[in-house]
C-alpha positions as a printed NumPy array, in Angstrom:
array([[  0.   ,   0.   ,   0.   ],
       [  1.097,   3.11 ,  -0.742],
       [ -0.454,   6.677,   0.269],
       [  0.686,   9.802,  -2.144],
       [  1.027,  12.916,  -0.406],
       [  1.928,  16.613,  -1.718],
       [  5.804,  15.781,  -0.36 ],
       [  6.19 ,  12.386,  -1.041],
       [  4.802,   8.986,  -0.24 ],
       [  4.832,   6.497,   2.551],
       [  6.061,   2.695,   1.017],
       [  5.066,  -0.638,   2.321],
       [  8.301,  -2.53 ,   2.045],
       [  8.486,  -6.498,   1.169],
       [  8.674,  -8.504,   3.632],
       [  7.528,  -6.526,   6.961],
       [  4.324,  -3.834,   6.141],
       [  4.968,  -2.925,   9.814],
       [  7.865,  -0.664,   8.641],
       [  7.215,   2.511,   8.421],
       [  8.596,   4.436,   5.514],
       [  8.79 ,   7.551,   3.303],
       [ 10.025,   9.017,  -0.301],
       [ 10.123,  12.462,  -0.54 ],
       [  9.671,  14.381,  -3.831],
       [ 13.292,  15.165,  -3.898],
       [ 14.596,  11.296,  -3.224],
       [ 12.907,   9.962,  -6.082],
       [ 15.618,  10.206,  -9.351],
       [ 14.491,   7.042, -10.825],
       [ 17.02 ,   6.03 , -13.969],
       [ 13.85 ,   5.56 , -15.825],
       [ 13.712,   9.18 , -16.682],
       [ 10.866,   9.184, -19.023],
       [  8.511,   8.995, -16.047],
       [  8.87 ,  13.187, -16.067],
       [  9.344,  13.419, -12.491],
       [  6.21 ,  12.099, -11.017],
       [  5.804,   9.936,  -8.341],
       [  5.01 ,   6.343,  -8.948],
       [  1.729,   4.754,  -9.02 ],
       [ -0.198,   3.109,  -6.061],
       [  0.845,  -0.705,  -6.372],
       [  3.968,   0.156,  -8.455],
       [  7.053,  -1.438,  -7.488],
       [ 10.083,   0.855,  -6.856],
       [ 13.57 ,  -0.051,  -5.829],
       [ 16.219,   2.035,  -3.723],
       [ 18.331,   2.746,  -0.914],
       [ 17.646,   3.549,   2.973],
       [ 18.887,   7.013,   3.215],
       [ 17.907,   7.819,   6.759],
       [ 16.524,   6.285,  10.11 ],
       [ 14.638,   8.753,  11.714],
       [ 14.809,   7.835,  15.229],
       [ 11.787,  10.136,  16.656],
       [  9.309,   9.233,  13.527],
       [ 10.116,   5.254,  13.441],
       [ 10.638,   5.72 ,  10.298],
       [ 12.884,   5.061,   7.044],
       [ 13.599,   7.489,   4.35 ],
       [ 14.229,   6.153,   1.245],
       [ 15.893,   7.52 ,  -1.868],
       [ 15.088,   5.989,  -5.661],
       [ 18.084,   6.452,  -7.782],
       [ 21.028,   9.229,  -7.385],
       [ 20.649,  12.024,  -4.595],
       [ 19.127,  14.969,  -5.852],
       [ 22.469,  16.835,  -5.637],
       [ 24.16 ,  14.5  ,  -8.327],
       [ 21.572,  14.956, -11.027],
       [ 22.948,  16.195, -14.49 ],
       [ 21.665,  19.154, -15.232]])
């Protein structure tokens, strides 16, 4: 399940839906770049990286392809 919000979106990860975690608009480079920027679908399966634990939230941040500050361009 996923839940799109105007920042980002909270991800169910495989494996253990009782993690909480979140994408933010600026963590999601996906290589795929003929998405134009938006956020995936509800149900779509996306791959990436743990960027950050966020001890007081519970919560993983996660980051789809290179950090924002590496994109070309």
């Amino acid at each position: 399940m996923k839940v799109k919000f105007q920042h980002g979106v909270f991800l169910e990860l495989d494996g253990d839906p009782e993690v909480r975690a979140f994408m933010d608009l600026l963590s999601y480079n996906p290589e795929d770049t003929a998405r134009g920027g938006s956020l995936p679908e509800i149900g779509e399966l996306v791959t990436g990286s743990v960027a950050q634990l966020v001890d007081r939230d519970q919560q993983l941040r996660i980051r789809v392809g290179p950090p924002f500050w590496e994109r070309a361009g």
